[in-house]
N, C-alpha and C positions, 0 to 999 in steps of 0.2 A: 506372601503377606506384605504389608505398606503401612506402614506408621507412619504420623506425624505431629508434632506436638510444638509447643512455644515452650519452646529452651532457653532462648537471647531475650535481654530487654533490648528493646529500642537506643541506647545509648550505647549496649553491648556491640549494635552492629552498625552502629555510626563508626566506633572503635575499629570494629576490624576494615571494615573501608578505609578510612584514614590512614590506618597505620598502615595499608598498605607504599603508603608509601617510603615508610621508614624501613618496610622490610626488602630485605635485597635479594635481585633480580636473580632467579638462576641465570649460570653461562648460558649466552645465545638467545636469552629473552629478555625484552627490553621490557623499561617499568609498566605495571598495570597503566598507571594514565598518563603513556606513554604511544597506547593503541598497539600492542603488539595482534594484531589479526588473525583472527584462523577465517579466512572462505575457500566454501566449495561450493562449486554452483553449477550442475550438470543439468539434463533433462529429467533425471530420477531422481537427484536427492538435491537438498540445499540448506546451507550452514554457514553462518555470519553470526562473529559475538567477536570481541576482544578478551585477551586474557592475560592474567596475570599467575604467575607461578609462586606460590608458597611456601617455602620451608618450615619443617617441624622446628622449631627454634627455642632459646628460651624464651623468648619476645614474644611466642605465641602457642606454647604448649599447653596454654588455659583452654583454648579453644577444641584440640585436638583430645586432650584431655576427658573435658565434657561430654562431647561427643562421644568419643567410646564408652566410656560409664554408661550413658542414656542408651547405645547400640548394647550393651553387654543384657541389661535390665529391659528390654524391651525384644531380644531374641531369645532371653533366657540363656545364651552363650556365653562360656568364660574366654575372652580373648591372651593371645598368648605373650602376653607380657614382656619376652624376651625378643618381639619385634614391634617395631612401631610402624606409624603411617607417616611417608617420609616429605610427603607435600601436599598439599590441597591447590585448588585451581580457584581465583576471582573470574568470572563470568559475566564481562560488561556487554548487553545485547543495547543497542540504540537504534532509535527509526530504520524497521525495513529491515533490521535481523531476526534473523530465527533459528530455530533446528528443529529441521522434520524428522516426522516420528522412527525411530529404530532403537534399537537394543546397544548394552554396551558392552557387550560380549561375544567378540570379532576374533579375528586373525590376531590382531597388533595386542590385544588383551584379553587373553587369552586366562588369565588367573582372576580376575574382577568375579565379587560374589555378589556383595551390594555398593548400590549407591548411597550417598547420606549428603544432605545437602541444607543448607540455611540460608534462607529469602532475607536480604538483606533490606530492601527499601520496594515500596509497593507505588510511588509517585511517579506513573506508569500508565501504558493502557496497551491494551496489546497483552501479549509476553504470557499469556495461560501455560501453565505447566499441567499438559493434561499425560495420564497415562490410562493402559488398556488393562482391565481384569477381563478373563469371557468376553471377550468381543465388545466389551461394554465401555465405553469413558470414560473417566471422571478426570476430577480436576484438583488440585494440592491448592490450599490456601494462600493467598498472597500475604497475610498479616506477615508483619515484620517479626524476625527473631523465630517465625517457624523452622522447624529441623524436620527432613522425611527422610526414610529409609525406605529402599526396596529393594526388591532384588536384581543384579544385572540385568536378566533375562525378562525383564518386562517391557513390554514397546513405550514409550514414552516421546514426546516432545515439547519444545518450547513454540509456541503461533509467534506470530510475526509483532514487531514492535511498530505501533502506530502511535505514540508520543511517550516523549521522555528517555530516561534508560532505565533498564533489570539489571539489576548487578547480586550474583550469589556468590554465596560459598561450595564449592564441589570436591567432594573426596572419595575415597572408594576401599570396602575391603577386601581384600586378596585374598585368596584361600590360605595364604603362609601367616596371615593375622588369626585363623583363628583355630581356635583350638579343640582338633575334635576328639580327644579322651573325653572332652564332657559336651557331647554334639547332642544338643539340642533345638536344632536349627529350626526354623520356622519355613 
């Protein structure tokens, strides 16, 4: 299943942009607008975005917060409260980045159940976040302040940036977040 709704106002996600920069870098990553780089660029796959790493903090547990609530009420799953979600990722793609289509449920992450993410700014062209039901496309909303959830195992990607930049919010949950005495799962 794929939910997706307007959770954040418009100010809400100016907020967490910004204050990325008040929030501090993990070890070994330098700040969001800083350009810490992730590329791969082979003859089969290609991926270009900058990133910023997030801590669960108290400066931004509103966020992570929300987010679960809306995940909890929208899988019908009680999440297990005696863990949390211990970072989220900023996702700056600018001209000529992307990330083609694959799954996020690999080797290196191996526990991811779903994705859950919020489109922070849509003054942009390029940057469609299409994923696959049945063989079929679609495409998630650019409106500012939407949240989507799905499940790891669904093919997804980001097209290519032809002006401006994309900048999300990306987090994930693990199977250790949730809680299945009351599995409900969609």
């Amino acid at each position: 299943m794929v939910f997706e709704e307007i959770l954040f106002t418009k100010d809400e996600c100016i907020n967490i942009i910004y204050s990325a920069k008040k929030f501090k870098p993990t070890e070994g990553v330098s700040n969001f607008f800083d350009n810490e780089r992730v590329f791969y660029k082979d003859e089969n796959f290609k991926k270009s975005y900058d990133v910023f790493v997030i801590e669960n903090s108290l400066a931004n547990n509103w966020i992570f917060n929300r987010l679960m609530s809306w995940f909890e009420i929208k899988s019908q799953t009680t999440l297990n409260r005696n863990v949390k979600i211990s970072k989220a990722l900023l996702h700056k793609y600018k001209k000529g980045d992307l990330f083609e289509k694959h799954i996020d449920i690999n080797n290196e992450h191996i526990n991811r159940k779903y994705n859950i993410g919020i489109q922070l700014n849509n003054d942009y062209k390029g940057g469609n976040y299409n994923y696959w039901i049945e063989n079929e496309m679609k495409t998630f909303s650019k409106e500012i302040g939407n949240v989507i959830l799905y499940s790891a195992d669904i093919p997804h990607e980001i097209t290519e940036i032809t002006y401006g930049q994309r900048i999300s919010f990306v987090t994930h949950i693990s199977k250790k977040l949730l809680n299945y005495k009351n599995k409900k799962l969609f």
